[in-house]
DRENDO-1510 file (C-alpha; in Angstrom, 1 decimal, always signed):
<recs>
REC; n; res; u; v; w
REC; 1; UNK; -15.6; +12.8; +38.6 .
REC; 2; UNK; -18.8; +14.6; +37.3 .
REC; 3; UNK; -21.1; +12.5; +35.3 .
REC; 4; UNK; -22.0; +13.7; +31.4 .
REC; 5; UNK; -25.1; +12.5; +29.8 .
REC; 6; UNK; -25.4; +11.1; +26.4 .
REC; 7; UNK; -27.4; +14.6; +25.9 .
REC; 8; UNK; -24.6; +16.7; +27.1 .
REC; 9; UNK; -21.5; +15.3; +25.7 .
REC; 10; UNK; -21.5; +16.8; +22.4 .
REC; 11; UNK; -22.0; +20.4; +24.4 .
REC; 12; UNK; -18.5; +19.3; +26.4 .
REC; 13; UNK; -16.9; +18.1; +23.4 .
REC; 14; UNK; -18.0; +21.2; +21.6 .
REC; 15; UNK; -16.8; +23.4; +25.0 .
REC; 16; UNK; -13.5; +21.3; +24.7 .
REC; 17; UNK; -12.6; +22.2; +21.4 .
REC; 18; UNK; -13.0; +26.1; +21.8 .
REC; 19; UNK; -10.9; +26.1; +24.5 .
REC; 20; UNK; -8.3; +24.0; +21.8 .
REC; 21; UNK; -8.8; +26.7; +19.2 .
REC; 22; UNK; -7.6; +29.2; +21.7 .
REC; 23; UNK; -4.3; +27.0; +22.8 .
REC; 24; UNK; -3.5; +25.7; +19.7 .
REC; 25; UNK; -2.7; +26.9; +16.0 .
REC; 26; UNK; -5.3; +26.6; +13.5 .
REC; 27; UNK; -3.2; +24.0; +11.1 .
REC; 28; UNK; -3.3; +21.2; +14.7 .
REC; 29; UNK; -6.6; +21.9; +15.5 .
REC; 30; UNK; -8.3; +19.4; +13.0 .
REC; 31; UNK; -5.9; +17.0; +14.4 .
REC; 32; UNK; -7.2; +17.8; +18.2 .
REC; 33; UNK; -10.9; +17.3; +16.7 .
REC; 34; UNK; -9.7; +14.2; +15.7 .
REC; 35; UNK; -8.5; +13.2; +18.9 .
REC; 36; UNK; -11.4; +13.8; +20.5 .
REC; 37; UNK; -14.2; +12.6; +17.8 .
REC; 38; UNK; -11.8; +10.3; +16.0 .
REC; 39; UNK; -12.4; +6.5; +16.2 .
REC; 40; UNK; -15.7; +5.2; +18.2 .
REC; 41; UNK; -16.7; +9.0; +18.5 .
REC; 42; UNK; -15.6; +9.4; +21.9 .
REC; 43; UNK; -17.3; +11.6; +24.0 .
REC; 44; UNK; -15.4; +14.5; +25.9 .
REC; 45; UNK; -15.2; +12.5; +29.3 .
REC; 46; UNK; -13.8; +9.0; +27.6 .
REC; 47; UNK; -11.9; +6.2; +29.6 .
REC; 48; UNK; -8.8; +7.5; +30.7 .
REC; 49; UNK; -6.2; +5.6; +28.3 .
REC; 50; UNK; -3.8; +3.6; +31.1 .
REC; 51; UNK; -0.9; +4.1; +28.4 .
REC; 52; UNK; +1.9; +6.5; +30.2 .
REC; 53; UNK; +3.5; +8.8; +28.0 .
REC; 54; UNK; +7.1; +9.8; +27.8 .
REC; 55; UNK; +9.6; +11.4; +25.4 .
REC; 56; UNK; +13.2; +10.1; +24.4 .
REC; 57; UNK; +15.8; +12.2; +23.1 .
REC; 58; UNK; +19.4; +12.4; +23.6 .
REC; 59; UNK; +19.8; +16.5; +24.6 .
REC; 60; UNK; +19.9; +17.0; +27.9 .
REC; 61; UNK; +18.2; +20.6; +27.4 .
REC; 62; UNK; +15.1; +19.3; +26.6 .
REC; 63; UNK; +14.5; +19.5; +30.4 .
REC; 64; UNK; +15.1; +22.8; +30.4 .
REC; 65; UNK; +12.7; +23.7; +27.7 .
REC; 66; UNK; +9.6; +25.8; +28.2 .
REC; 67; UNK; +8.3; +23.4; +25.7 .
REC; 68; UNK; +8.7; +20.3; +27.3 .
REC; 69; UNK; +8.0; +22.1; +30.8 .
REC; 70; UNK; +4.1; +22.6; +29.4 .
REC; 71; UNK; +3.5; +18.5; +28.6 .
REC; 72; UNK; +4.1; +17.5; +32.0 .
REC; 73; UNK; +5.8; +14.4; +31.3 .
REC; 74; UNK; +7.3; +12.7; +33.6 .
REC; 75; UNK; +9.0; +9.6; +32.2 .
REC; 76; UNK; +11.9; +9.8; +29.1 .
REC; 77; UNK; +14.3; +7.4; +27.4 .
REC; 78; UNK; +18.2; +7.8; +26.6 .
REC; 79; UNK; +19.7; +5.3; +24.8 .
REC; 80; UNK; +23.9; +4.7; +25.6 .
REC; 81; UNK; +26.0; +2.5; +23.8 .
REC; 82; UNK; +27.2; -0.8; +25.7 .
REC; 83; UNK; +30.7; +0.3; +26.5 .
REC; 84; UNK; +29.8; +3.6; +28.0 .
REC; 85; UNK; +31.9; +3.5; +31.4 .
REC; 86; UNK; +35.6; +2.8; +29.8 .
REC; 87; UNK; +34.8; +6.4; +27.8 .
REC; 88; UNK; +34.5; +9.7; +30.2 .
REC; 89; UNK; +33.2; +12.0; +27.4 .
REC; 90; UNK; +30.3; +9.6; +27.0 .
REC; 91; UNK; +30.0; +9.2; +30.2 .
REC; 92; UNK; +29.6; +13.1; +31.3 .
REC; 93; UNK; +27.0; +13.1; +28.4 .
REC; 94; UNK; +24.8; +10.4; +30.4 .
REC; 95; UNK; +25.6; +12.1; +33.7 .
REC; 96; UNK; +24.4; +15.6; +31.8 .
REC; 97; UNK; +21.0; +13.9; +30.8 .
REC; 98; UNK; +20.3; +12.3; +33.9 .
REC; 99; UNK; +20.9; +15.0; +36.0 .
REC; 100; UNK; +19.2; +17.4; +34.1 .
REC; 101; UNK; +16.1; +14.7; +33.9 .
REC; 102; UNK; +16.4; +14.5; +37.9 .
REC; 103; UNK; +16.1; +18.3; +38.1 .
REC; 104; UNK; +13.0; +18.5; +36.0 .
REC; 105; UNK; +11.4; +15.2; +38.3 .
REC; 106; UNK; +11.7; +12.8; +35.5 .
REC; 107; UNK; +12.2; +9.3; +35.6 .
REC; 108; UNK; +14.5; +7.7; +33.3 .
REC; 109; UNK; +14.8; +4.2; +31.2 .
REC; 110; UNK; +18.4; +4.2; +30.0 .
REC; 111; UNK; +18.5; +1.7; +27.1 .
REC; 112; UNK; +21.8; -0.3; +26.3 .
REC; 113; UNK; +22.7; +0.0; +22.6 .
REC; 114; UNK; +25.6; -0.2; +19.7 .
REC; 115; UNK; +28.5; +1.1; +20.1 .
REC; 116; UNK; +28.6; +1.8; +16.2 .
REC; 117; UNK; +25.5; +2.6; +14.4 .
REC; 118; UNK; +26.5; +1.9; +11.0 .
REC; 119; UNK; +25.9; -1.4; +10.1 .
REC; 120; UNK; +28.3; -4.1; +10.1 .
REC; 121; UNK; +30.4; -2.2; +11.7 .
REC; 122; UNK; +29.5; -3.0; +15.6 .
REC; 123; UNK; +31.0; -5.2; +17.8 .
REC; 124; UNK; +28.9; -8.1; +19.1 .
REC; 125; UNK; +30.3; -7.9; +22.8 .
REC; 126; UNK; +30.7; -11.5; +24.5 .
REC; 127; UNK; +28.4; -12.5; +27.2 .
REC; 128; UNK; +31.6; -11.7; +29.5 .
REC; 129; UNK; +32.2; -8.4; +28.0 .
REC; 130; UNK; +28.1; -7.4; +28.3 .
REC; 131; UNK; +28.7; -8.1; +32.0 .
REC; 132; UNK; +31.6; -6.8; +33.0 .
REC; 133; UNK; +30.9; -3.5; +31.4 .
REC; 134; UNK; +27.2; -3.5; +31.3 .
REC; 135; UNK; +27.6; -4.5; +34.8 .
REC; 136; UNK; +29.4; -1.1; +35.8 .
REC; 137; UNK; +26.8; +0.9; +33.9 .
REC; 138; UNK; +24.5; -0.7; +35.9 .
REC; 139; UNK; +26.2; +0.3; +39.3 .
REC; 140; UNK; +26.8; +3.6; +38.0 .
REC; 141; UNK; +23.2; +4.0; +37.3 .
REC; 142; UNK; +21.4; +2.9; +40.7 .
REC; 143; UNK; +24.1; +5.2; +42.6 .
REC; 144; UNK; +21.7; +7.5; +40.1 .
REC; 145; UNK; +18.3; +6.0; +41.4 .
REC; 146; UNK; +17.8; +4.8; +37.7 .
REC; 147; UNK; +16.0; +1.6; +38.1 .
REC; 148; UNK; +14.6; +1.4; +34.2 .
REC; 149; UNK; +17.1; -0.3; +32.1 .
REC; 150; UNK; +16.8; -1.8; +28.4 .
REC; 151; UNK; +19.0; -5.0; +27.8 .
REC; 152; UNK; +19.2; -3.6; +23.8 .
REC; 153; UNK; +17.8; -1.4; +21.9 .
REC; 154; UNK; +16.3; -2.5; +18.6 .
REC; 155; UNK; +17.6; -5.5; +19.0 .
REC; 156; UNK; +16.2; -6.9; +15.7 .
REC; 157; UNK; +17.7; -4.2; +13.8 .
REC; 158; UNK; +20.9; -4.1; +11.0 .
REC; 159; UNK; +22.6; -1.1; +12.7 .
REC; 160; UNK; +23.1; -3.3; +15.9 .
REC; 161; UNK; +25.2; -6.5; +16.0 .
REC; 162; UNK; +22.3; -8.2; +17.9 .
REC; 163; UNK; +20.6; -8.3; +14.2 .
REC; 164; UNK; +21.6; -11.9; +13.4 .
REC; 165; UNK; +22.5; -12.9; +17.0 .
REC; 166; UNK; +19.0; -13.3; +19.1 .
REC; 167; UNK; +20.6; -16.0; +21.4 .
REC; 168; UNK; +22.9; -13.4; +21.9 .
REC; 169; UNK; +20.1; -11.0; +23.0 .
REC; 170; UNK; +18.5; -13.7; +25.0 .
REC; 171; UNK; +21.9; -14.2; +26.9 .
REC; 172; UNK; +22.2; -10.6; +27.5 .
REC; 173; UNK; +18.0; -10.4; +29.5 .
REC; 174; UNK; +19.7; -13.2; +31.5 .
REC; 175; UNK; +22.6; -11.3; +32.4 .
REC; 176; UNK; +20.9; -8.2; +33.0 .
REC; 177; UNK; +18.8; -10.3; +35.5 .
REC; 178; UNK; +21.3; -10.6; +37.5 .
REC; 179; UNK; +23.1; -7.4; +37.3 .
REC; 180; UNK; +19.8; -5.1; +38.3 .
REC; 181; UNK; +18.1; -7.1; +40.1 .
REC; 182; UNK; +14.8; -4.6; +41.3 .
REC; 183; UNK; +15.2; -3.1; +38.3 .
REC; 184; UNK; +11.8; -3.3; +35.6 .
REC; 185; UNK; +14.1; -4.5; +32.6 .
REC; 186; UNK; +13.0; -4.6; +28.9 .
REC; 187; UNK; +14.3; -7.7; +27.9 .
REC; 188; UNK; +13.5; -7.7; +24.2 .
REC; 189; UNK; +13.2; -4.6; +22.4 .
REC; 190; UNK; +12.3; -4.9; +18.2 .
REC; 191; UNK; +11.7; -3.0; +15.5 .
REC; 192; UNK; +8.1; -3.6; +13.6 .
REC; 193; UNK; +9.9; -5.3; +10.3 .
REC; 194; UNK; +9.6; -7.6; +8.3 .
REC; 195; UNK; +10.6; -11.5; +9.7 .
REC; 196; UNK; +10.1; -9.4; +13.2 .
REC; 197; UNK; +8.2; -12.7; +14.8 .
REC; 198; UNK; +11.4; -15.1; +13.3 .
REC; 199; UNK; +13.7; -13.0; +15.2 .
REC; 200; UNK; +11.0; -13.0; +18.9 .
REC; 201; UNK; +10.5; -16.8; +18.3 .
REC; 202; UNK; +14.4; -17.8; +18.5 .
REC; 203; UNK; +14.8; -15.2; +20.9 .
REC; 204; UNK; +12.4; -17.2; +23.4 .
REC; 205; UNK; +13.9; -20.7; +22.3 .
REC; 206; UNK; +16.9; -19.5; +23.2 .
REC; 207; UNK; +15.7; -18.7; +27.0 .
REC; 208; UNK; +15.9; -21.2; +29.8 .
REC; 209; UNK; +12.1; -22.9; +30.9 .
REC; 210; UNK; +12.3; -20.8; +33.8 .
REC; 211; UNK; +12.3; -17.3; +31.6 .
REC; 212; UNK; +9.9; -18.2; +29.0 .
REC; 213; UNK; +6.7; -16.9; +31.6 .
REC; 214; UNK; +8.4; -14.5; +33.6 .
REC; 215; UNK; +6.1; -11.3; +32.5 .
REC; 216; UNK; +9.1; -10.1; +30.6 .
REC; 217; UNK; +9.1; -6.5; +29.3 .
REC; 218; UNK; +8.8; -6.3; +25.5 .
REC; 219; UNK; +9.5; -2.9; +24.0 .
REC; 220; UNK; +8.1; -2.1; +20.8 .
REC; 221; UNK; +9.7; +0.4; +17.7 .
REC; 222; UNK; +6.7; +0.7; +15.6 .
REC; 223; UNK; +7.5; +3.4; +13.3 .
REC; 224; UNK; +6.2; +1.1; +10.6 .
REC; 225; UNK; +2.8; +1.1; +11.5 .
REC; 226; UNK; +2.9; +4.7; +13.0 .
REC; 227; UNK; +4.0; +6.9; +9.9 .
REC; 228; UNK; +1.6; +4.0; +7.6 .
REC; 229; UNK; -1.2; +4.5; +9.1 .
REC; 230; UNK; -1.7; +0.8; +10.4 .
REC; 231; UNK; -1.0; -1.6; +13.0 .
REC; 232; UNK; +0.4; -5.2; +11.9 .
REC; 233; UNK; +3.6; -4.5; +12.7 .
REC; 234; UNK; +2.5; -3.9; +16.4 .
REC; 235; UNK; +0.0; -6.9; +16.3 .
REC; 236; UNK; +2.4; -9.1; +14.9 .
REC; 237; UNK; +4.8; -8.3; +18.3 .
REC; 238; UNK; +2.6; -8.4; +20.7 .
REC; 239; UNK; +1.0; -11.9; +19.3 .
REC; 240; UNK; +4.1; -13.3; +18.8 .
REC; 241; UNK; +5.3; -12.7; +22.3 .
REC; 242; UNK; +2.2; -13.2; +23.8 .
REC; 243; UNK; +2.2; -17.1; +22.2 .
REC; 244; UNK; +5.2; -17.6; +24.4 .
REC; 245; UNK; +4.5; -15.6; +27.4 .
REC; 246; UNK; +0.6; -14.9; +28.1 .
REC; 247; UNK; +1.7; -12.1; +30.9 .
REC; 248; UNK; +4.1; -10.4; +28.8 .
REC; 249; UNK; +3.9; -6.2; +29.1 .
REC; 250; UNK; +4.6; -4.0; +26.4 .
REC; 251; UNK; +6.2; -0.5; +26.0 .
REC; 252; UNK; +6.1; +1.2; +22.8 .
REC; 253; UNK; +9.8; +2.6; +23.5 .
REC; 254; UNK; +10.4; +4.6; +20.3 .
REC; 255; UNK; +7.9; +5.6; +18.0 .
REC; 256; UNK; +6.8; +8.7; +16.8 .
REC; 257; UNK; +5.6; +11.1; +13.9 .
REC; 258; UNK; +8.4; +11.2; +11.4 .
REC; 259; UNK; +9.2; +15.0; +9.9 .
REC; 260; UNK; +11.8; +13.1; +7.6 .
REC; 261; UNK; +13.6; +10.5; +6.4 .
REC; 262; UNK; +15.0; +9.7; +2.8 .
REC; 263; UNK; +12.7; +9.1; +0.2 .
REC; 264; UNK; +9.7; +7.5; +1.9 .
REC; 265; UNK; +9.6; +10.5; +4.3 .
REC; 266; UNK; +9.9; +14.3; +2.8 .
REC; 267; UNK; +9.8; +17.1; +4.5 .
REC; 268; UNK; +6.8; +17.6; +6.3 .
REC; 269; UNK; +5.7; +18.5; +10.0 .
REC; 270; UNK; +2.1; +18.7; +8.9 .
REC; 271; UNK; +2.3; +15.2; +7.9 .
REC; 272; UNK; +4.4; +14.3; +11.3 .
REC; 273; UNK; +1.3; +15.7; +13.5 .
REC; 274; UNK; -1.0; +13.9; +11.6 .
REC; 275; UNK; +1.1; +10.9; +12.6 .
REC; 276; UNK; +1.5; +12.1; +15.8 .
REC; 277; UNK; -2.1; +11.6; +16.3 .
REC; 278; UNK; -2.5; +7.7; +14.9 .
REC; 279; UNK; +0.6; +7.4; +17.1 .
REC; 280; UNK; -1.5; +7.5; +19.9 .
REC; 281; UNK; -4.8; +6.0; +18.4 .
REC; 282; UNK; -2.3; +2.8; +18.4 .
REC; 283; UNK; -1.3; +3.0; +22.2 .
REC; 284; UNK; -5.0; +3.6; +22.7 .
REC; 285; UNK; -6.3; +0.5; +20.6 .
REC; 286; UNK; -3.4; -1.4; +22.4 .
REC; 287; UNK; -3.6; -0.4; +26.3 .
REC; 288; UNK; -4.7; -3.6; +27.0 .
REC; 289; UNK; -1.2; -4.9; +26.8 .
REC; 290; UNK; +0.8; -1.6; +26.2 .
REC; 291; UNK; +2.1; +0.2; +29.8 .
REC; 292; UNK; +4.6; +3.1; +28.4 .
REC; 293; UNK; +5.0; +4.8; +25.2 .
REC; 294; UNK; +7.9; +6.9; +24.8 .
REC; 295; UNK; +7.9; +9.1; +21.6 .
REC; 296; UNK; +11.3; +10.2; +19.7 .
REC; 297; UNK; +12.0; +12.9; +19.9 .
REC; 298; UNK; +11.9; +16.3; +21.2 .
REC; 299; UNK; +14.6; +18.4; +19.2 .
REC; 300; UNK; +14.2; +18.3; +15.5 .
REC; 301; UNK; +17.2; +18.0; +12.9 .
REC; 302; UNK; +16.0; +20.6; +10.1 .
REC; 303; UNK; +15.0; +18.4; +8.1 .
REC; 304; UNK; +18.6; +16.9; +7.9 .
REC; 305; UNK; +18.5; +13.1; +7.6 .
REC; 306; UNK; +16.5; +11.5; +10.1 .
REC; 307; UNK; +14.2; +13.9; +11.8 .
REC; 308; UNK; +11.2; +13.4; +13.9 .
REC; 309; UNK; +11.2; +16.1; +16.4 .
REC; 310; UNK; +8.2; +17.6; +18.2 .
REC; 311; UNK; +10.3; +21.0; +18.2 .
REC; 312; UNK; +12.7; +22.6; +15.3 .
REC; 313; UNK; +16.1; +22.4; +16.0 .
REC; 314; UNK; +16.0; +25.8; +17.0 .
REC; 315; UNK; +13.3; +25.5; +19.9 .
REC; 316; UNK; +10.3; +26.5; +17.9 .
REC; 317; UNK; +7.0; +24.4; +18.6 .
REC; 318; UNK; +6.3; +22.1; +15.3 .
REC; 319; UNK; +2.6; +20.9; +14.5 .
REC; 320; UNK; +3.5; +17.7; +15.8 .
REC; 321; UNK; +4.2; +19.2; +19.3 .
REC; 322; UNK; +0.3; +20.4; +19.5 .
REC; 323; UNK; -0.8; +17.1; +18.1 .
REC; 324; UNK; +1.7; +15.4; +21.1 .
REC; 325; UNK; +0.1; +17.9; +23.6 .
REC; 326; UNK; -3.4; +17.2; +22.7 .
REC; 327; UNK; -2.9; +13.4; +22.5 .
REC; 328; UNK; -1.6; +13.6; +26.0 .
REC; 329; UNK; -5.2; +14.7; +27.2 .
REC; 330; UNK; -6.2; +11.5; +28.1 .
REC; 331; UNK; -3.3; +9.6; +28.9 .
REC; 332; UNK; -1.2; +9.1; +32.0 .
REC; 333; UNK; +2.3; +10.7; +32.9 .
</recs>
């Protein structure tokens, strides 16, 4: 890798950035300068950031997109609810995805989830149930090559029946253990809310001696922090984890710039790119601990209840895509 001097790294920055203001619109490219001469005034040549960045979202034709073609990425997420192989339409949806992710060379994490998103309305599956029908997911998966699985998604979360039940969650990263064995599994995966290290703590009480160092997996929703503009919620995860399990590894498995979301959250993919940028000033201030960070998502919703997509609904490249595409510049795939 060629050296820059002190001398001649504002001259590469400054060479850097013209070559942005040719690729990029002029309403991303102060968020590209930021990237680049944000925090600690990082020269054009910086540490490569060992954070590898993926996308989640649930169409299958993000793969196909031009769009997504140009980021290069190479990892993305797909969450599937728990009871998946007993319903065929589901089912053909998964297959869709992950053949359309194999086509396009991209490894997937498929993330077990609800089967009901509204809250209180979910069934808590037994620990019998979660095997028996996690466990043909599972088979049906590695005759896929899949070999990134989630035990549950935002576990900590109302919408999902894990939300008062972490020895429930814990007993599920046990079974999944055993049902995928090879597999990297994220046993834990939580939301950055409030009483967020309650719900970790009885999670790890709840684990046998033998699971409490294991370097388990912990994925991170910090959507909180993210669209704030800070970083408790993040640093109150990965301390509380890390007080229990000092080799613990972290993925930031849904997080992103928010376009919208009910009051807190108008309208606004200028304010999503900005996001989009301390999105990845996080992951960077993080990579210490933090392996993966998948963003969500790729397809936008108009602006129609929850929306944080790096594209419109109709395909069109939002300022939080060019904020995504220049954050990638010094990450890994």
């Amino acid at each position: 890798m060629r050296t820059v001097t002190r001398d001649a790294a504002p001259a590469a920055v400054s060479d850097l950035l013209m070559a942005l203001r040719r690729a990029l619109p002029p309403v991303v490219l102060v968020l590209a300068a930021a990237t680049l001469l944000g925090a600690g005034a990082q020269p054009a040549c910086a540490r490569r950031v060992h954070v590898a960045a993926g996308l989640g979202d649930q169409n299958p034709a993000m793969f196909g997109d031009a769009h997504f073609a140009r980021l290069r990425v190479r990892k993305a997420r797909y969450f599937v609810r728990w009871d998946v192989m007993r319903l065929p339409a589901q089912r053909a949806r998964l297959d869709a995805w992950l053949f359309a992710a194999g086509l396009a060379g991209v490894r997937p994490l498929v993330h077990v989830s609800t089967n009901d998103l509204r809250p209180g309305h979910a069934h808590l599956p037994s620990t019998g149930a979660y095997r028996r029908q996690v466990g043909r997911l599972v088979r049906h998966l590695r005759r896929r090559g899949v070999r990134d699985v989630g035990v549950w998604n935002e576990a900590n979360h109302r919408s999902q029946p894990t939300f008062r039940s972490p020895a429930r969650a814990a007993a599920y990263y046990r079974t999944m253990r055993r049902l995928c064995r090879g597999c990297t599994i994220v046993g834990l995966d939580v939301l950055d809310q409030a009483g967020v290290d309650r719900y970790i703590r009885r999670f790890f009480a709840a684990l046998p001696r033998s699971l409490r160092h294991r370097r388990i997996v912990v994925g991170i929703h910090n959507y909180s922090d993210t669209n704030r503009r800070r970083s408790r919620g993040t640093r109150t995860i990965i301390r509380a984890v890390r007080s229990r399990d000092r080799h613990a590894r972290f993925w930031l498995t849904e997080t992103g710039g928010v376009v919208n979301f009910g009051r807190s959250f108008p309208c606004s993919p200028r304010r999503a790119a900005a996001r989009t940028a301390w999105m990845f000033s996080l992951a960077r201030r993080y990579d210490r601990y933090v392996e993966r960070l998948y963003a969500y998502n790729f397809y936008g919703s108009g602006c129609r209840g929850f929306d944080a997509g790096l594209v419109s609904a109709h395909g069109r490249a939002r300022p939080g895509y060019w904020a995504f595409r220049a954050g990638l510049m010094s990450f890994e795939r």
